[in-house]
N, C-alpha and C positions, 0 to 999 in steps of 0.2 A: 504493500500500500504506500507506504514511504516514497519507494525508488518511482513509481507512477505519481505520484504528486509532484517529484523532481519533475522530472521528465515535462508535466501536465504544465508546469508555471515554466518552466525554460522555454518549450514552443512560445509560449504567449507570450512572454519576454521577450523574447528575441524579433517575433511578426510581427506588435503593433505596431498600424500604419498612423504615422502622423501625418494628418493634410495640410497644406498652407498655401498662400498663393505671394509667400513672398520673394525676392531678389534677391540672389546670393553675389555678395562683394566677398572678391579674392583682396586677403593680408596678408604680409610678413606673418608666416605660420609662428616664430617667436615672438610676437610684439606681444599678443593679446595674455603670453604667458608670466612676461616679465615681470605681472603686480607683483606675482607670488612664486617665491624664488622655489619653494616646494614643488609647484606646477612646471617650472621650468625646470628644474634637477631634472622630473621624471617625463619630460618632452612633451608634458601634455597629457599624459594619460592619465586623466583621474576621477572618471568616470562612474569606476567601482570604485574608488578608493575610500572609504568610508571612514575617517577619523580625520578630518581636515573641516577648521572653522572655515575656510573660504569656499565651504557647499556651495553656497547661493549662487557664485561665479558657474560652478562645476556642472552640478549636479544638485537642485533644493533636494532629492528626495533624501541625500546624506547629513541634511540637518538636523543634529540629534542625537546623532549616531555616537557622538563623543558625550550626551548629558551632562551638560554641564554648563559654567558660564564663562564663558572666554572674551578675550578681548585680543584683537592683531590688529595688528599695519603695515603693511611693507613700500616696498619701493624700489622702482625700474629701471634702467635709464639705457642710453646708444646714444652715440659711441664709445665703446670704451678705447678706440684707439686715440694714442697722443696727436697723431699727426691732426684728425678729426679735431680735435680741441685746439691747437693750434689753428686752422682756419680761422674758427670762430673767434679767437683774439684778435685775430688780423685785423677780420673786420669792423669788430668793436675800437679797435684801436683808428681805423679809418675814420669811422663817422664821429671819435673822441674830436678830431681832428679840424673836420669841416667848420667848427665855429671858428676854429683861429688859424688855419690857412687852409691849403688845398693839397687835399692828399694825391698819392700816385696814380700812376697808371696799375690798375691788376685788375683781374677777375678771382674772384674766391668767392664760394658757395657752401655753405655749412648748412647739413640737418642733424636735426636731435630728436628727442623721444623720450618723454619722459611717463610711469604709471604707475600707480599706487593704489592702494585700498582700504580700509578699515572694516572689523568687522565684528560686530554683539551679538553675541549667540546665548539664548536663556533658554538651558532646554531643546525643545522641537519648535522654538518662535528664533527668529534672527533678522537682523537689520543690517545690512551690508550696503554700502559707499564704494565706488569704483570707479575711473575715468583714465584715460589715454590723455598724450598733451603731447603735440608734435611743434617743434620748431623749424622751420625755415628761412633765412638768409641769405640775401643773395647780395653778393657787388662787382660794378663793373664800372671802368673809368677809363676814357681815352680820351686824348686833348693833343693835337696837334694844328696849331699854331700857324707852321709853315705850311699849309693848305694852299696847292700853286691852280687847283681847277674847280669852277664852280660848285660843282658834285659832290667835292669832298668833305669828308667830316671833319669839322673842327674841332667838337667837345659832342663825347656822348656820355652820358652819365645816368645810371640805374644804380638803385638801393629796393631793395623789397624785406619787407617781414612779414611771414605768415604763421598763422599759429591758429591749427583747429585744436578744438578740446571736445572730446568725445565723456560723458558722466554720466553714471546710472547709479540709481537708488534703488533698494530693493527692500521687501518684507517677502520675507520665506518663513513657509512652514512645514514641515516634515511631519507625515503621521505612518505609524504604521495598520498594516491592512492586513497581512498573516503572522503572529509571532509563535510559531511551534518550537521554540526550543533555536537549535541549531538551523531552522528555517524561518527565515523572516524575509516580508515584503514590505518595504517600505515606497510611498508617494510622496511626492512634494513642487509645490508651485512655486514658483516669485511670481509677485504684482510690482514689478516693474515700472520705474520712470524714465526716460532717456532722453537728454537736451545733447544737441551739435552745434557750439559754437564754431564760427570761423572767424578769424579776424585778419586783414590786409590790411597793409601801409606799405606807402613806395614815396619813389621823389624820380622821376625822369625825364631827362633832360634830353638835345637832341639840336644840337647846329650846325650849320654848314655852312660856307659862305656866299650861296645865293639867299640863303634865307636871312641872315646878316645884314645883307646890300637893302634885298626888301626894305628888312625892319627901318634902316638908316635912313631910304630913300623918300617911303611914304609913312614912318611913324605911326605902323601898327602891326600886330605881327602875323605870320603864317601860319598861323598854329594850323594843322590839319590840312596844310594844302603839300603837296608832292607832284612835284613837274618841273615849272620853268622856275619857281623860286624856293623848290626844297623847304626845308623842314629849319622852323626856328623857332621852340617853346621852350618852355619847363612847364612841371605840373605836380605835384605835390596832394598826397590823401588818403584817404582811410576809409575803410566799408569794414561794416560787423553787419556777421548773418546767424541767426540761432531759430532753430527748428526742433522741437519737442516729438513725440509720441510716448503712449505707455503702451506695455505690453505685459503678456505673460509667458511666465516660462512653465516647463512641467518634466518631469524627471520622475524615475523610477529606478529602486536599487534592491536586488535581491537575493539573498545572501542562501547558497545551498549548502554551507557546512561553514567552519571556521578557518576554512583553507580555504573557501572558493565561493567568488561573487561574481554578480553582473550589474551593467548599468547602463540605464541609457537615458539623455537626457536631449532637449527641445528647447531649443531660445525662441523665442517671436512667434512663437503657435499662433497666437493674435498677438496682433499689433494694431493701432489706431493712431494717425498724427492727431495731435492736437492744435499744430498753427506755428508761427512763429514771426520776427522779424526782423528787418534789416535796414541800415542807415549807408547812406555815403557822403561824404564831405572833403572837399578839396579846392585848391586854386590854382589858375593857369595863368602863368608872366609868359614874357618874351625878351629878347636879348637885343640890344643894343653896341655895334662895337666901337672898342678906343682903337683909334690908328694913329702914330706917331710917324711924321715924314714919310706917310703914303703906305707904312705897313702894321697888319691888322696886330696891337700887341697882347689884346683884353677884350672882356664884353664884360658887358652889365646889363643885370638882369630890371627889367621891371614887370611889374604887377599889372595883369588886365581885367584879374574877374575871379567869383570865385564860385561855387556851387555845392549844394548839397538838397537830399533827400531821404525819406524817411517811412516807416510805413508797414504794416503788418502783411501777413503769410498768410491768406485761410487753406486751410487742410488740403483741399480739393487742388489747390495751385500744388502745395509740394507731393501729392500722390503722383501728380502728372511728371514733374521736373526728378523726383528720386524714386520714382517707385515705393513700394512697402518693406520696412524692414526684414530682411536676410533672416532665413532659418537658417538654424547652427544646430545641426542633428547629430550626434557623435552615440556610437554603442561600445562598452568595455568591458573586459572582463578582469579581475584579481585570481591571482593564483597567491599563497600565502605556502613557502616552503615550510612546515613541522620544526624540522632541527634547528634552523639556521635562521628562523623568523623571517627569510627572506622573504620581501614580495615585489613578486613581477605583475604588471599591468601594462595591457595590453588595449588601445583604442583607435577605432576607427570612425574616420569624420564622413557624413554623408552628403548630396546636394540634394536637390529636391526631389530627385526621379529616384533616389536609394542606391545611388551609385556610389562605391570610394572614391574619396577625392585626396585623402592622404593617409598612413598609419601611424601609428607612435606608440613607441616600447618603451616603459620607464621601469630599473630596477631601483629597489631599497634596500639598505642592508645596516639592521640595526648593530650600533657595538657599543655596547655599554650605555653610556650616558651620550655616547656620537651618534650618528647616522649617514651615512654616504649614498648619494644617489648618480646615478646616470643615465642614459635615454639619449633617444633617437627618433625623429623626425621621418619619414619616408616616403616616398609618391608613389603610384596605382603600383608600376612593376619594383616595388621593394627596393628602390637604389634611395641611398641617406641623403636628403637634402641638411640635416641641421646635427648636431651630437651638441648636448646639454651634460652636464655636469653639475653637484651641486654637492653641498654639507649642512651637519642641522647638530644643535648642541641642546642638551635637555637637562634642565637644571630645575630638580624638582616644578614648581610653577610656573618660569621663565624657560623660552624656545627663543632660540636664536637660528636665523636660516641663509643661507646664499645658495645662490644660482647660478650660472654661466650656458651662454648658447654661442654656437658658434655653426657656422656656414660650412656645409660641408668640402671640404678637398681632399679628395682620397680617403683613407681609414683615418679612424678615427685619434688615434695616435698620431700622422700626419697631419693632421687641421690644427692637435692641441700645439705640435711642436713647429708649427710655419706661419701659423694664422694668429691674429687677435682676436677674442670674443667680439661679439656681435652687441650682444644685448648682457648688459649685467643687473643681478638682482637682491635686496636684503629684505628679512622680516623681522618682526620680536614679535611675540606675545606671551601672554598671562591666563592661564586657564584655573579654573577650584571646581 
C-alpha cells in the first residue's frame, strides 16, 4: 500500500500541467541566483531543497519546512573583475572633471549588477523582499579641432547612465496537505508585488563645422537637421519609467523518505499589470564658434529651449508594449546520501510548451560546523554553461554564506584556474 501511494503522488507530481499565457525573457542564468549565495553555490537547484529561509524566491511550498523564525539578507554583485572596476573609475573620474576642464578623448563603458534580499519566516507565514539593480555607463569623447572639411566632426560627446531596478515583495504561505510520517506533501503560494523601475540620463553633444558656420552665420542652431549644414547641438536629460503588476506564485514539495524529495515550483501563474508611469525632462543648446586669425580654436555653447513630460501607464498600454509577465517553471529533485549527509539536487527549468530550457546540478557536503557547495549550470544537450562554487559556516544561531559563479571555459578546474568569477555572493542570518 505504501510503495503504491509512492508511486500514486510521484505521477501526479511530476504531470501537473501548469497553464499561462505568459512571455518568457531569457537572463544571465547566474544573475537571478546571486541574492542568495546558497542558491548560487548549488547553481540553482533548489527546488526540492527544503530547509532554506529564501523559499518564497525558490519554491513557497518549502516554507516551513525549517519551523521556525528566521531572519536573512544577502547580497550580489558583477563584476568581480578589477579590470571591470577600473573602467568605472575612469569614468567617474571623467565626468569629476567636466566642471573644471575638459577631459580626454576615450571611450569606456562599464556595467554592474547589483541583488539582494531579506527575508521573515514565522513558521509556515513569511514575508520576503527581493530586487535586481543593474548599472550602466557609458563614455565617449572626440574633439578635433583641426577639422580641414565640412563633414567633419569637430567635438562628439556622449555620457549615459542607466539603471533599471527590478523589486518584488512577497507573502508566502506553506501548508501541508499529506503528513504520513516519512511522507509529506506540502503546497504553497506567494501573493506577489513586482515594480520595474528604469531610469536614463545622458548629455550628447554632436559638431561639425558646417553646422558651426550655420550656427555663426544665421544665429540659430541645426539641431536635427543632416545635409548641407550637418549637425550642431547639445542636449542634456533624464526619463524614469516604472511599471507595477502583482502576481502569484505556486509550488509544490514532496518528500518520499528522508533521503528523497521533489519539487516543482510556478512564478506568474497569474499575473495582472497594474499601471505605471513615466517622466522626461531635458534641454537642447547649440554651439557657437571662437576663431582667432581665421582658425576655428573653441565653441560655446548656448541655450535654446528646454522640454519635459509627464504622465501615467494604464494597464492595457503596457500588456501591449511588454506582454504578460514570464512563467518561471522549474521541477527538482533531492537525493540526500545516509552516511555522508550528502545532498545532490538536481533541477530542470521549463518554457511554456514543457520543454528544457536548461539543467543545474548542485552538490552539498556538510563538515562539521562548515559546509561546501558546488554546481553547475547546463543547456538542453548537457554541455556546462556556468560552474558555481560556494561555503556556509554554522555557528549555533548565526549562518554565514558565499557564493561564486563563473562562465564556463572548458572543465571546471580550467575556468577556476584562467577565469575571474562572474557574479559574487554573501548572506548572514539568524534563525531560533
Amino acid at each position: 500500500m505504501r510503495n503504491k501511494l509512492i508511486l500514486l503522488l510521484t505521477l501526479i507530481f511530476l504531470f501537473v500541467p501548469v497553464y499561462t499565457y505568459a512571455v518568457e525573457v531569457s537572463l544571465h542564468p547566474l544573475f537571478p541566483l546571486a541574492k542568495d549565495p546558497r542558491a548560487l553555490g548549488m547553481a540553482g537547484a533548489m527546488t526540492a531543497l527544503g530547509d532554506s529561509p529564501t523559499s518564497a524566491i525558490f519554491n513557497p511550498a518549502l516554507m516551513g519546512e525549517y519551523n521556525s523564525f528566521s531572519l536573512k539578507a544577502g547580497l550580489g554583485f558583477w563584476p568581480v573583475d578589477e579590470t571591470e572596476w577600473n573602467k568605472f573609475s575612469k569614468i567617474m573620474e571623467y565626468i569629476d572633471i567636466i566642471g573644471q576642464g575638459e577631459p580626454p578623448n576615450d571611450t569606456v563603458d562599464f556595467n554592474g549588477f547589483l541583488t539582494g534580499y531579506a527575508n521573515l519566516g514565522i513558521g509556515r507565514f513569511g514575508v520576503t523582499l527581493w530586487g535586481d539593480a543593474g548599472l550602466d555607463l557609458g563614455y565617449y569623447k572626440y574633439k578635433n579641432l583641426s577639422a580641414v572639411t565640412p563633414d567633419e566632426t569637430v567635438v562628439y560627446f556622449d555620457i549615459y547612465f542607466d539603471t533599471p531596478l527590478n523589486l518584488n515583495g512577497a507573502l508566502t504561505l506553506g501548508l501541508p496537505v499529506i503528513d504520513l510520517g516519512r511522507i509529506k506533501l506540502n503546497v504553497g503560494a506567494n501573493l506577489r508585488l513586482n515594480a520595474f523601475l528604469y531610469s536614463h540620463e545622458y548629455i550628447v553633444s554632436y559638431v561639425d563645422v558646417a553646422g558651426l558656420e550655420y550656427s555663426s552665420l544665421y544665429e540659430e542652431p541645426a539641431y536635427g537637421v543632416y545635409g548641407n549644414y550637418g549637425y550642431d547641438y547639445i542636449e542634456h536629460g533624464k526619463g524614469n519609467l516604472n511599471i507595477k503588476n502583482w502576481a502569484i506564485d505556486l509550488g509544490a514539495w514532496l518528500k518520499l523518505s528522508e533521503n528523497f524529495a521533489l519539487g516543482i515550483s510556478a512564478q506568474n501563474v497569474y499575473a495582472k499589470w497594474i499601471g505605471g508611469e513615466y517622466s522626461w525632462e531635458g534641454e537642447i543648446g547649440y554651439f557657437i564658434p571662437i576663431y582667432e586669425s581665421g582658425n576655428l580654436v573653441g565653441i560655446d555653447m548656448k541655450n535654446y529651449g528646454s522640454f519635459s513630460e509627464s504622465g501615467s501607464i494604464p494597464p492595457e498600454y503596457i500588456e501591449v508594449e511588454f506582454g504578460t509577465p514570464e512563467l518561471n517553471l522549474k521541477l527538482g529533485a533531492l537525493l540526500k546520501l545516509p552516511v555522508l549527509s550528502t545532498r545532490i539536487a538536481f533541477d530542470v527549468d521549463l518554457n511554456k510548451n514543457f520543454q528544457p530550457t536548461l539543467y543545474r546540478l548542485g552538490v552539498e557536503q556538510p563538515l562539521l560546523f562548515f559546509v561546501v557547495r558546488g554546481g553547475a549550470i547546463l543547456d538542453i544537450n548537457f554541455q556546462p554553461l556556468c560552474y558555481t562554487l560556494g561555503a556556509g559556516v554554522n555557528l549555533l544561531l548565526f549562518r554565514l554564506d558565499l557564493g561564486l559563479g563563473y562562465e564556463a571555459v572548458g572543465s571546471i578546474v580550467e575556468t577556476i584556474q584562467n577565469t575571474m568569477p562572474l557574479v559574487a555572493s554573501l548572506s548572514g542570518s539568524i534563525q531560533f
